[in-house]
ZAZAMI-405498 format. One record per residue: x, y, z of N, C-alpha, C in turn; residue in three letters. Coordinates in steps of 0.2 Angstrom, whole numbers, plus 5000, padded with zeros to 4 digits. Layout:
# residues N
XYZXYZXYZala...
# end
This chain:
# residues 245
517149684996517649634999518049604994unk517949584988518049564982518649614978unk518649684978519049724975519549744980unk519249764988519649794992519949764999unk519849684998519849645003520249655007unk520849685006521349685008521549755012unk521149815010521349865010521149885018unk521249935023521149925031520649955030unk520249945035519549975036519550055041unk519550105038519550145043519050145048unk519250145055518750165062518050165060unk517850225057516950255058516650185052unk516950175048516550115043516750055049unk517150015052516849985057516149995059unk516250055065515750055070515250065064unk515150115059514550095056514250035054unk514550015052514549925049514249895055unk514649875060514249875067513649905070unk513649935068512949975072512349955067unk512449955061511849925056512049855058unk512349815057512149755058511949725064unk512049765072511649775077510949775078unk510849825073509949855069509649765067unk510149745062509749705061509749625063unk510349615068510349585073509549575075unk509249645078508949655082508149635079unk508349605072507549585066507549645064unk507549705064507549775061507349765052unk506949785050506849765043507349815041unk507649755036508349775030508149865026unk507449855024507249915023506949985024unk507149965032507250035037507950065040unk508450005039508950015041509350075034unk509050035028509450055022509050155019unk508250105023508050205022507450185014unk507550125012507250125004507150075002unk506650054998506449994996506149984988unk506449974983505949954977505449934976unk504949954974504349934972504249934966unk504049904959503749904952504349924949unk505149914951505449934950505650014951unk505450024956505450114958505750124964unk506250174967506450184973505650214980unk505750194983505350184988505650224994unk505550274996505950305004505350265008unk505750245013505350215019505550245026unk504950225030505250245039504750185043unk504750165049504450155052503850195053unk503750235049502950265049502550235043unk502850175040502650135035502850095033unk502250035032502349975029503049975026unk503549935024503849915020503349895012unk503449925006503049895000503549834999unk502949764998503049694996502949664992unk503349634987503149604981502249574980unk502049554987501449544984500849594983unk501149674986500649724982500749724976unk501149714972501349734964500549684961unk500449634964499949604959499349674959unk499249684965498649754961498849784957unk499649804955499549854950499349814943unk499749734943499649704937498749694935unk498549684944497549694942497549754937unk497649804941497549884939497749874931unk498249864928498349884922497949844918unk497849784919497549734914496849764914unk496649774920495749814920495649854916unk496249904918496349994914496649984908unk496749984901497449954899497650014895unk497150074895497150144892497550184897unk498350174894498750214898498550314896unk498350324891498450394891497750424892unk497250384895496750424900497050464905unk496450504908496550554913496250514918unk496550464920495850434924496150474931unk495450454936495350494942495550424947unk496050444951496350374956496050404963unk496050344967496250374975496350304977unk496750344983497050274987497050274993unk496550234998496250225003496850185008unk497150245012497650205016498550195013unk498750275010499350295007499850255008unk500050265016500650205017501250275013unk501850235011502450265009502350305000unk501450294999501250314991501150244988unk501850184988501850164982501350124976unk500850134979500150104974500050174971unk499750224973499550284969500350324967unk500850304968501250334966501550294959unk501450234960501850224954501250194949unk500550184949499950214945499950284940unk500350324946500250384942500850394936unk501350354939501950344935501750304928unk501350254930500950194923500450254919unk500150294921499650314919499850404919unk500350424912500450494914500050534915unk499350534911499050584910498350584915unk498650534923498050524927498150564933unk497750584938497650624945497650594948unk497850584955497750554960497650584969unk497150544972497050584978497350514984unk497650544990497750494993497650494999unk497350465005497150455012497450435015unk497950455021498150435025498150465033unk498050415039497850435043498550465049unk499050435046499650465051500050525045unk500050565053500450635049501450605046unk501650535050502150535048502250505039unk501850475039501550425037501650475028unk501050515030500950565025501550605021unk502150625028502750655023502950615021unk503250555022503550505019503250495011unk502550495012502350475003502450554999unk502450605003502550675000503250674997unk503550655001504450645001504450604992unk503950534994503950504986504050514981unk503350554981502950584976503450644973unk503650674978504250744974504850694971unk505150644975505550624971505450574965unk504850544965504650504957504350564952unk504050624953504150664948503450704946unk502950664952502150654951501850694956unk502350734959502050754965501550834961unk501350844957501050884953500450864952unk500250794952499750754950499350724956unk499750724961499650694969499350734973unk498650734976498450754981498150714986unk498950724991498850684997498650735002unk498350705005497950705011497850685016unk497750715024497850675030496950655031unk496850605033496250605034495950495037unk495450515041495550425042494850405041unk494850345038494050335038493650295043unk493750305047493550285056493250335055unk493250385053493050455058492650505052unk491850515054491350545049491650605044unk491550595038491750645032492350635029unk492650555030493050535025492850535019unk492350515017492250525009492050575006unk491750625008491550695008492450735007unk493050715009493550755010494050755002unk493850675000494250654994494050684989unk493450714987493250734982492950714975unk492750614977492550604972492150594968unk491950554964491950494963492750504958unk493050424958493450414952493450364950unk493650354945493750284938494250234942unk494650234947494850194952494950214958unk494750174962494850154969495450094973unk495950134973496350064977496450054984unk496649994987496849984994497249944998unk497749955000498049915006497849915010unk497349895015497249915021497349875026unk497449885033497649835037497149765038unk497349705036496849645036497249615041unk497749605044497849545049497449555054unk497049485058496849485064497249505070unk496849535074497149565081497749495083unk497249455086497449395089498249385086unk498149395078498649375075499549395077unk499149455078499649505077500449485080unk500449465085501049445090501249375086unk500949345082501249305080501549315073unk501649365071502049385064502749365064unk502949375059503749385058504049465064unk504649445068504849495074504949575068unk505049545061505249615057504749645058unk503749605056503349655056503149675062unk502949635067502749635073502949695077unk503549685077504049725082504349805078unk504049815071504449865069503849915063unk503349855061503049885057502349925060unk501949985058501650005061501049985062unk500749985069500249935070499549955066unk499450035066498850065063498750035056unk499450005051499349975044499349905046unk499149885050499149785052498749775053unk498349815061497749765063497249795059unk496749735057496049735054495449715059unk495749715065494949705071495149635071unk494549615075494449545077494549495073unk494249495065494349435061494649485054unk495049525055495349565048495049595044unk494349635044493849645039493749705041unk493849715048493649815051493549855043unk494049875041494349935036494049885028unk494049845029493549815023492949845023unk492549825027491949835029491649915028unk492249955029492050015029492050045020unk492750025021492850045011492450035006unk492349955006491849935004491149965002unk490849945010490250005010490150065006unk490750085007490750175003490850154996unk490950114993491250114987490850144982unk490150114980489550134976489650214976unk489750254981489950324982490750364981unk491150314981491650324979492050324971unk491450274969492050254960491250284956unk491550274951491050304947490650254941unk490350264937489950204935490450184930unk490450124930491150104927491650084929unk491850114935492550134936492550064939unk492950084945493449984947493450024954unk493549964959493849964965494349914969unk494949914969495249834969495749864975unk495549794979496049784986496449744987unk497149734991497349664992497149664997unk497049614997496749535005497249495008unk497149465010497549425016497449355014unk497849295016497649245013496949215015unk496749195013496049165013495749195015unk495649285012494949335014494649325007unk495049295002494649354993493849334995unk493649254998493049234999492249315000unk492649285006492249355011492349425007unk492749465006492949515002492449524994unk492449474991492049464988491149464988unk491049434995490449444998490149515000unk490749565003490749615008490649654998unk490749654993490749684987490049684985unk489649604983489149594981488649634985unk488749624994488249654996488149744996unk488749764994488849844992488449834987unk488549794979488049834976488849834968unk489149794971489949814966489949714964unk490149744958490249664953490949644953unk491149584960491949584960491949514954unk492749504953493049484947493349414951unk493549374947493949314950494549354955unk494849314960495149374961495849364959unk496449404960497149404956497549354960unk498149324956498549294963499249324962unk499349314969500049334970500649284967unk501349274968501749234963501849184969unk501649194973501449114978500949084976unk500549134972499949074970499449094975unk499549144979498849164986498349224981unk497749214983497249264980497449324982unk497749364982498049424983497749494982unk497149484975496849554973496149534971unk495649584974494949564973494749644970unk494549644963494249704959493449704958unk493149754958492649754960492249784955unk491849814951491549864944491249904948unk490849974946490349974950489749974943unk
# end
């Protein structure tokens, strides 16, 4: 606008201009319209078959590193509930000489982090996976144990869910939202399995919702795992609960 302010717009840039601004009229997250979203300073491909990545995941990576702070280990990752990659994708990017397994329960879900992973450079390093842990032999499938466990998993309350922002509500995918009745479903599950999933030593670290790190940190103890103060986000919300085993 600034350099060409003047110059006429041809037809089709109109009506495209118009037709995304329609989009997002319509609350459309800016980051489905545009196709990409940065994460830890990374390109992100996104669709509505995934979460939009939010500045407040990045606190798990800054947990993850300060836990881990041996970038040239081989550590053994996985990532419970892939979304668009960006935790286990840009992990593998911090940690070049690490492996990574990832889970996710939608087949769209899954090209989009595959699409990632070829494009950040790691897809050599990545084995993603379709698989849900509702459903017997998810941990059996991943191959573990590993030196970390990550997670995003859907923690809003059902009840909640209609009252979100129309961006998330209306556009983001339900299967990464609801957490069940009080936000804890896919906690509860993870959790439990963890002692079987990380290896002695290793780490398990989730983000939360606000005011879960309490309970999450309980759902930990009674596994059998030694969670940490938990991490905050740049709001200042407990944001990330790590776990030892």
């Amino acid at each position: 606008m600034v350099a060409r302010g003047a110059d006429e717009v041809p037809a089709t840039v109109v009506e495209t201009a118009r037709s995304l601004t329609a989009r997002r009229v319509r609350r459309e997250p800016m980051a489905y319209i545009l196709g990409e979203r940065e994460f830890w300073g990374l390109p992100f491909k996104v669709s509505p078959a995934v979460l939009v990545p939010r500045p407040d995941s990045e606190t798990l990576i800054e947990a993850v590193l300060s836990l881990m702070p041996d970038r040239a280990r081989a550590w053994r990752i996985a990532d419970l509930g892939l979304g668009s990659g960006c935790l286990l994708l840009t992990l593998l990017r911090e940690y070049p000489q690490a492996h990574g397994v990832g889970l996710e329960a939608s087949a769209e879900a899954l090209a989009v982090a595959q699409e990632n992973a070829e494009a950040l450079g790691v897809a050599g390093r990545a084995c993603l996976i379709a698989g849900d842990w509702r459903r017997p032999g998810w941990i059996e499938s991943l191959g573990g144990p590993f030196d970390l466990v990550v997670s995003n998993p859907p923690y809003v309350a059902s009840a909640a869910l209609p009252k979100l922002m129309p961006e998330v509500a209306s556009f983001e995918p339900q299967l990464a939202l609801d957490g069940g009745a009080e936000g804890f479903d896919a906690y509860q599950v993870l959790i439990a399995a963890g002692p079987r999933l990380v290896t002695a030593g290793g780490i398990m670290a989730v983000e939360v919702g606000e005011g879960q790190a309490p309970e999450i940190a309980r759902l930990f103890v009674a596994a059998g795992l030694s969670p940490q103060p938990p991490w905050k986000d740049l709001g200042g919300t407990d944001r990330v609960v790590a776990a030892g085993n």
